[in-house]
N, CA, C and O atoms as a GROMACS GRO file, in nm:
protein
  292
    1UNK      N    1  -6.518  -6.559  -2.201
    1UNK     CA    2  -6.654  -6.589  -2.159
    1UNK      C    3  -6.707  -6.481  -2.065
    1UNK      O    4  -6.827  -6.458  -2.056
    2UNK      N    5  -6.609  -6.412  -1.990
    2UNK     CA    6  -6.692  -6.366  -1.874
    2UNK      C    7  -6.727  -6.189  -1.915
    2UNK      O    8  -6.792  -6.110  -1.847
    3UNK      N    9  -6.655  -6.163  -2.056
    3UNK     CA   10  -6.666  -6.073  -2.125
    3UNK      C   11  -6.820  -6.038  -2.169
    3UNK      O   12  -6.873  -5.929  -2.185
    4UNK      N   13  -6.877  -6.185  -2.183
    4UNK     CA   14  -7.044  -6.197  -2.232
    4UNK      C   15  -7.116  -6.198  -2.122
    4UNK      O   16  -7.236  -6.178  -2.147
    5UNK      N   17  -7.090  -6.214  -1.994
    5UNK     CA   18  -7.152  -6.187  -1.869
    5UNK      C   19  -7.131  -6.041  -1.785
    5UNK      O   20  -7.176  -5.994  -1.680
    6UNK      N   21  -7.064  -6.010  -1.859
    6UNK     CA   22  -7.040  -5.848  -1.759
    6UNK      C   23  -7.116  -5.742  -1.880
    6UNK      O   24  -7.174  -5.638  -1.850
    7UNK      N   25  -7.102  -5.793  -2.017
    7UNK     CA   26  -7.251  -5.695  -2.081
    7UNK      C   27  -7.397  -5.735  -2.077
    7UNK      O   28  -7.506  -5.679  -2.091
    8UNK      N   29  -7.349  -5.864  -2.052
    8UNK     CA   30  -7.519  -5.902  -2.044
    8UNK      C   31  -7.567  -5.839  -1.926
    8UNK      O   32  -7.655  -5.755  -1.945
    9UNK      N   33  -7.526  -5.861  -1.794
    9UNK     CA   34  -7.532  -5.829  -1.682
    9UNK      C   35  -7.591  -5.661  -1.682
    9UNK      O   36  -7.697  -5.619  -1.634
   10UNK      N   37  -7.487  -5.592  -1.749
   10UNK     CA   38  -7.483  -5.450  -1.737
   10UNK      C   39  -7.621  -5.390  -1.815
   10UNK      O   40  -7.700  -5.313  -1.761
   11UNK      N   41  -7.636  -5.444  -1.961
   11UNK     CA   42  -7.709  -5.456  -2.003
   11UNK      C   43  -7.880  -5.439  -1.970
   11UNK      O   44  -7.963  -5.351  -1.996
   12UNK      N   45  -7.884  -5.586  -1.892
   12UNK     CA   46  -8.036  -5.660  -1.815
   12UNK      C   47  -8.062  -5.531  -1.716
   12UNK      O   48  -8.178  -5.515  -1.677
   13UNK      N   49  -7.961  -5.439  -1.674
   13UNK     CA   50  -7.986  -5.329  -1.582
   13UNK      C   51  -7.963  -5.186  -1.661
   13UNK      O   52  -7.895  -5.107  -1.596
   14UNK      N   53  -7.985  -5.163  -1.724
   14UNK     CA   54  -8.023  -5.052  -1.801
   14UNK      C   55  -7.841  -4.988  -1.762
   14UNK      O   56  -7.837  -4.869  -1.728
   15UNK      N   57  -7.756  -5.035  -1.765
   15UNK     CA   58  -7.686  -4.945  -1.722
   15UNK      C   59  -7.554  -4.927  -1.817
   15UNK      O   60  -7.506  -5.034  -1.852
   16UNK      N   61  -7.477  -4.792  -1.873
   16UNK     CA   62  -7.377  -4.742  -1.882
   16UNK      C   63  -7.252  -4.809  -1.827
   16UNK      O   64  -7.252  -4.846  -1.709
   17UNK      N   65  -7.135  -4.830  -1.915
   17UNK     CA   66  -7.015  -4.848  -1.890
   17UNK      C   67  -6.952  -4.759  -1.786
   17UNK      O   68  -6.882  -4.796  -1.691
   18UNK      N   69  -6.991  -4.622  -1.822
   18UNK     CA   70  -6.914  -4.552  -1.733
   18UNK      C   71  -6.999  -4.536  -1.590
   18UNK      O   72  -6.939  -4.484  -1.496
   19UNK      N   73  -7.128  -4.576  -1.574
   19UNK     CA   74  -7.144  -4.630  -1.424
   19UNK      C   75  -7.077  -4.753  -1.365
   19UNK      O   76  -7.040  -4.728  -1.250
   20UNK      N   77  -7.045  -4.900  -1.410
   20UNK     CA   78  -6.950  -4.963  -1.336
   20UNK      C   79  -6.808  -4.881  -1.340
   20UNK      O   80  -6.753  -4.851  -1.234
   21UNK      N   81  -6.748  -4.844  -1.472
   21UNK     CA   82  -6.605  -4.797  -1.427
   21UNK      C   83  -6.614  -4.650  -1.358
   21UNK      O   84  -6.526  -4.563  -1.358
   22UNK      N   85  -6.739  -4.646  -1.302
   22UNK     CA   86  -6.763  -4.553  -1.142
   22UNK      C   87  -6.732  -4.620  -1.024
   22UNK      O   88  -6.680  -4.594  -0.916
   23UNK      N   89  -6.768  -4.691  -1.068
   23UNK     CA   90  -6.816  -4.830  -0.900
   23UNK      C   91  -6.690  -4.831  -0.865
   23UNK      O   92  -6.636  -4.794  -0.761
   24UNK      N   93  -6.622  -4.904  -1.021
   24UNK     CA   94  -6.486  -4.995  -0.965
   24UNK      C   95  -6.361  -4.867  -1.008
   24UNK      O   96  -6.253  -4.904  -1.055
   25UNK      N   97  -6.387  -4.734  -0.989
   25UNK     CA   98  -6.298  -4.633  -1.007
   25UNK      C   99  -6.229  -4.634  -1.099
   25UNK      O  100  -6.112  -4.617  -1.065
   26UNK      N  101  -6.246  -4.648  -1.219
   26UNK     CA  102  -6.148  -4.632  -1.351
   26UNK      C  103  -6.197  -4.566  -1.434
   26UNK      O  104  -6.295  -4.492  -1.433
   27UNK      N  105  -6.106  -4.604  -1.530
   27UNK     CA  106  -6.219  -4.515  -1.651
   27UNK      C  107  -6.307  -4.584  -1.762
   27UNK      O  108  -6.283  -4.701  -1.789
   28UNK      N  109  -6.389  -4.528  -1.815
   28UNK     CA  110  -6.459  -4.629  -1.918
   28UNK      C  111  -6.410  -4.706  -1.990
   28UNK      O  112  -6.438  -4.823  -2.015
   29UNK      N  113  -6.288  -4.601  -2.047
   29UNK     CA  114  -6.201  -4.756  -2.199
   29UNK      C  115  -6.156  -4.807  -2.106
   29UNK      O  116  -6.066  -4.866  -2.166
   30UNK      N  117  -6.142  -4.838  -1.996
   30UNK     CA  118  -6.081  -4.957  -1.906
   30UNK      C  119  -6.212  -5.070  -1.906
   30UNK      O  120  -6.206  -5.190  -1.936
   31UNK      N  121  -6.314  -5.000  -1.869
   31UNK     CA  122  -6.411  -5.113  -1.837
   31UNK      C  123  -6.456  -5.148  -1.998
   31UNK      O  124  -6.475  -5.267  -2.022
   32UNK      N  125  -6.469  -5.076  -2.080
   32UNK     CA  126  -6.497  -5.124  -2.229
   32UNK      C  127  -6.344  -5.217  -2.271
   32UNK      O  128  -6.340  -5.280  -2.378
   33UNK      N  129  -6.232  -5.217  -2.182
   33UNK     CA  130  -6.141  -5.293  -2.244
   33UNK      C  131  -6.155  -5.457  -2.161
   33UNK      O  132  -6.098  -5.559  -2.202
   34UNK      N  133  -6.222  -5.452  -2.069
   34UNK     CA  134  -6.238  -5.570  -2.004
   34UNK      C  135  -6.353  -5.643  -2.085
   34UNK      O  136  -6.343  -5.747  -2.150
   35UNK      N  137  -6.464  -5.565  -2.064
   35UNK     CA  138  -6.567  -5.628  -2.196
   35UNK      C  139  -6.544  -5.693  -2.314
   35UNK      O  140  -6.613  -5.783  -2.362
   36UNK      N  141  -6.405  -5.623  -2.377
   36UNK     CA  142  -6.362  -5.615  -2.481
   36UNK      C  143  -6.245  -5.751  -2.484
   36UNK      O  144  -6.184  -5.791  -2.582
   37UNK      N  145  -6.238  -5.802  -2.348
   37UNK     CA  146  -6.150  -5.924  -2.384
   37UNK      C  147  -5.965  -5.850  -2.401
   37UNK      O  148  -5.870  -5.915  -2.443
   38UNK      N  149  -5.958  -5.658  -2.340
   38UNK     CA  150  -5.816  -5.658  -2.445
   38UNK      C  151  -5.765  -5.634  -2.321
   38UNK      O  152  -5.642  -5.633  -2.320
   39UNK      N  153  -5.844  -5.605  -2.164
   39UNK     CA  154  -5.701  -5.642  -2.054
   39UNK      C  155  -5.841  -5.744  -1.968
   39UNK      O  156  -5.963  -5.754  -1.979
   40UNK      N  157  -5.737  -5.800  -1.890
   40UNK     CA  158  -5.785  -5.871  -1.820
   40UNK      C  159  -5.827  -5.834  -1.610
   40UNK      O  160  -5.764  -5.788  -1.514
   41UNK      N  161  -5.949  -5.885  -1.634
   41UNK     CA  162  -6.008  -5.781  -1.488
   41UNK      C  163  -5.935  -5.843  -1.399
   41UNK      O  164  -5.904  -5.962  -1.404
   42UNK      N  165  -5.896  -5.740  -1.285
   42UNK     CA  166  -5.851  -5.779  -1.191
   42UNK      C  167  -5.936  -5.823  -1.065
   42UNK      O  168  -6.037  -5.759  -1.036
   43UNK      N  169  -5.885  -5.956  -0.973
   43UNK     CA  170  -5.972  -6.018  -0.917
   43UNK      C  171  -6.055  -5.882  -0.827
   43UNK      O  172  -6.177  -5.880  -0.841
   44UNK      N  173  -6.005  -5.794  -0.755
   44UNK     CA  174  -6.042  -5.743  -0.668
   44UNK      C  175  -6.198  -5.688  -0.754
   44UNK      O  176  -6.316  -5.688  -0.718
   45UNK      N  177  -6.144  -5.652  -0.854
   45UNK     CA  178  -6.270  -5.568  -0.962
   45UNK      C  179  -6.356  -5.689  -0.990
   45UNK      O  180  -6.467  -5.637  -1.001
   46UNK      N  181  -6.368  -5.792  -1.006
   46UNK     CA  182  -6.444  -5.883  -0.996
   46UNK      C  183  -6.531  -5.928  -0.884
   46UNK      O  184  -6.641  -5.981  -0.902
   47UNK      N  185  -6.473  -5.904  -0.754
   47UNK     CA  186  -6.525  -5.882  -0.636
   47UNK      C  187  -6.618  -5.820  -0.634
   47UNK      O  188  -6.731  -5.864  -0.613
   48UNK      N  189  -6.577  -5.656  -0.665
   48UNK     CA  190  -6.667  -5.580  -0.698
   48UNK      C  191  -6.803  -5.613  -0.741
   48UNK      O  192  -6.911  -5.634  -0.685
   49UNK      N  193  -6.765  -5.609  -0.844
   49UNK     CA  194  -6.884  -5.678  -0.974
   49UNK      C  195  -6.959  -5.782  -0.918
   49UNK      O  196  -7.082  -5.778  -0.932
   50UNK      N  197  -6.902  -5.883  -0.850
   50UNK     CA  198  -6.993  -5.985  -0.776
   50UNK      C  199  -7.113  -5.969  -0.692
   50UNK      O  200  -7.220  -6.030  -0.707
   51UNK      N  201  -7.081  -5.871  -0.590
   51UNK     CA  202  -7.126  -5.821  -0.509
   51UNK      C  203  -7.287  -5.713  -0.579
   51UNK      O  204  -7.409  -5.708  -0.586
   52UNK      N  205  -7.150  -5.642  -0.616
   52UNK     CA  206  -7.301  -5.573  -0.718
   52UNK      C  207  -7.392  -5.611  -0.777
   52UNK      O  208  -7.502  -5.559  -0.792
   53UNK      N  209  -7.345  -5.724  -0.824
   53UNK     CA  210  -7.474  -5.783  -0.929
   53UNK      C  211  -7.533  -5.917  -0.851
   53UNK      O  212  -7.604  -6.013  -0.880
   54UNK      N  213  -7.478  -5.880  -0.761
   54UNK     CA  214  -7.533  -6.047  -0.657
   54UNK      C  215  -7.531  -6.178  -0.718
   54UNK      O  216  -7.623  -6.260  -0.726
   55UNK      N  217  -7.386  -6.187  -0.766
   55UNK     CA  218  -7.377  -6.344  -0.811
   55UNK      C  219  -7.232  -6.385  -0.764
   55UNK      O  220  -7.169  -6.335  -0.671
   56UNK      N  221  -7.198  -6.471  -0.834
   56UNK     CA  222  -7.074  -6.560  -0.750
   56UNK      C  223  -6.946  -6.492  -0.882
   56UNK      O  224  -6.970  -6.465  -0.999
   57UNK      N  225  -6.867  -6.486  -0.837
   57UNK     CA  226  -6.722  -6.478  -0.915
   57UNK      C  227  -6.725  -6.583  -0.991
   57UNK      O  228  -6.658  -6.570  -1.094
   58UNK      N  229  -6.794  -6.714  -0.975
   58UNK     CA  230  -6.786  -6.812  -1.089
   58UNK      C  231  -6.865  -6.782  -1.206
   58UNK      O  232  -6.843  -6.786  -1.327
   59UNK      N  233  -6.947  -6.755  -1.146
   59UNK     CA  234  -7.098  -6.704  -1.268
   59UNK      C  235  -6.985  -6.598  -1.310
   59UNK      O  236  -6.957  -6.653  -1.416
   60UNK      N  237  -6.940  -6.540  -1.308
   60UNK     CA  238  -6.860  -6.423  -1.381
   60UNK      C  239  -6.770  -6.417  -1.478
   60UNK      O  240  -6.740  -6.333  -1.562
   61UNK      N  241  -6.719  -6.566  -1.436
   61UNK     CA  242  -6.578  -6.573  -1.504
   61UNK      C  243  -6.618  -6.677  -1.607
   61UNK      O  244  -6.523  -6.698  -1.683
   62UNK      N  245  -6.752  -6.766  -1.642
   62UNK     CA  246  -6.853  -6.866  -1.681
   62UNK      C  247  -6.806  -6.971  -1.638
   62UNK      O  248  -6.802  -7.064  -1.720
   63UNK      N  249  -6.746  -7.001  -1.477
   63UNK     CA  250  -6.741  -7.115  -1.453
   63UNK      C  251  -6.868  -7.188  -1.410
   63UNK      O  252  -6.856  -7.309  -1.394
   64UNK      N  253  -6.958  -7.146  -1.393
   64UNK     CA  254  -7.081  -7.191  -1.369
   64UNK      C  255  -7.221  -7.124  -1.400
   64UNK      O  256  -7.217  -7.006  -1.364
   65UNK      N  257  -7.329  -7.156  -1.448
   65UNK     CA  258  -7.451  -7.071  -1.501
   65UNK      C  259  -7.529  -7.045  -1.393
   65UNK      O  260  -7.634  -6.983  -1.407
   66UNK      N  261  -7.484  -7.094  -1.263
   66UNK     CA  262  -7.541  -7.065  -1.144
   66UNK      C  263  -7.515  -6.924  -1.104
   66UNK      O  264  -7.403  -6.894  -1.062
   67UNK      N  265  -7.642  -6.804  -1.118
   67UNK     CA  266  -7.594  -6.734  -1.062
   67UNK      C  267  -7.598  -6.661  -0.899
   67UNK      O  268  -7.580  -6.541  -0.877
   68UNK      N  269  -7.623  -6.754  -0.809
   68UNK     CA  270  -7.666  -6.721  -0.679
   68UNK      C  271  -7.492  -6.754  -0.624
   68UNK      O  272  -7.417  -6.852  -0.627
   69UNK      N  273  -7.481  -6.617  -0.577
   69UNK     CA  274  -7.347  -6.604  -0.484
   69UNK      C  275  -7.316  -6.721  -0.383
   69UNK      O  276  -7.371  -6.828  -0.406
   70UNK      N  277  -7.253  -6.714  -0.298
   70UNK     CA  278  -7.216  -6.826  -0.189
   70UNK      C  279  -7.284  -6.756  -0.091
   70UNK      O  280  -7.318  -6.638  -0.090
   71UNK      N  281  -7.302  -6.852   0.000
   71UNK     CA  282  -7.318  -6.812   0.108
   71UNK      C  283  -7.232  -6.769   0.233
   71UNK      O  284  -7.178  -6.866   0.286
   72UNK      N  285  -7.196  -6.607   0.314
   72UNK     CA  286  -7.106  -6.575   0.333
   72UNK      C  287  -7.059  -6.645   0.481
   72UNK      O  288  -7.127  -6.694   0.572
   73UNK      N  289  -6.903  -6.628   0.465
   73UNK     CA  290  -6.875  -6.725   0.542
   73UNK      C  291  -6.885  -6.714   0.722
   73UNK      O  292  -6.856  -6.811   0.791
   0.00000   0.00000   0.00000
């Protein structure tokens, strides 16, 4: 599921694979392999991604369609 939220996401912002696997320092077939469902993201890189796109790690992973982050603690 959260494979369909990290292109949609990327997507809705005009943006390139190889600008997040900038962000989160890897390389593109890494971030096209997370998209891709063939490795699985690591939490910290999800962090990432959260932050960036200003939503919650749940919205990410499709535990929830809510996408407004938490409020920090």
């Amino acid at each position: 599921m959260y494979q369909n939220r990290l292109r949609d996401l990327r997507e809705d912002r005009d943006l390139k694979q190889k600008q997040l696997a900038d962000l989160l320092k890897i390389h593109q077939t890494t971030y096209s392999d997370y998209e891709l469902d063939r490795l699985n993201i690591p939490v910290s890189a999800l962090h990432i991604l959260a932050d960036f796109y200003h939503v919650s790690v749940d919205y990410l992973l499709g535990r929830t369609n809510c996408k407004e982050p938490y409020p920090p603690k």
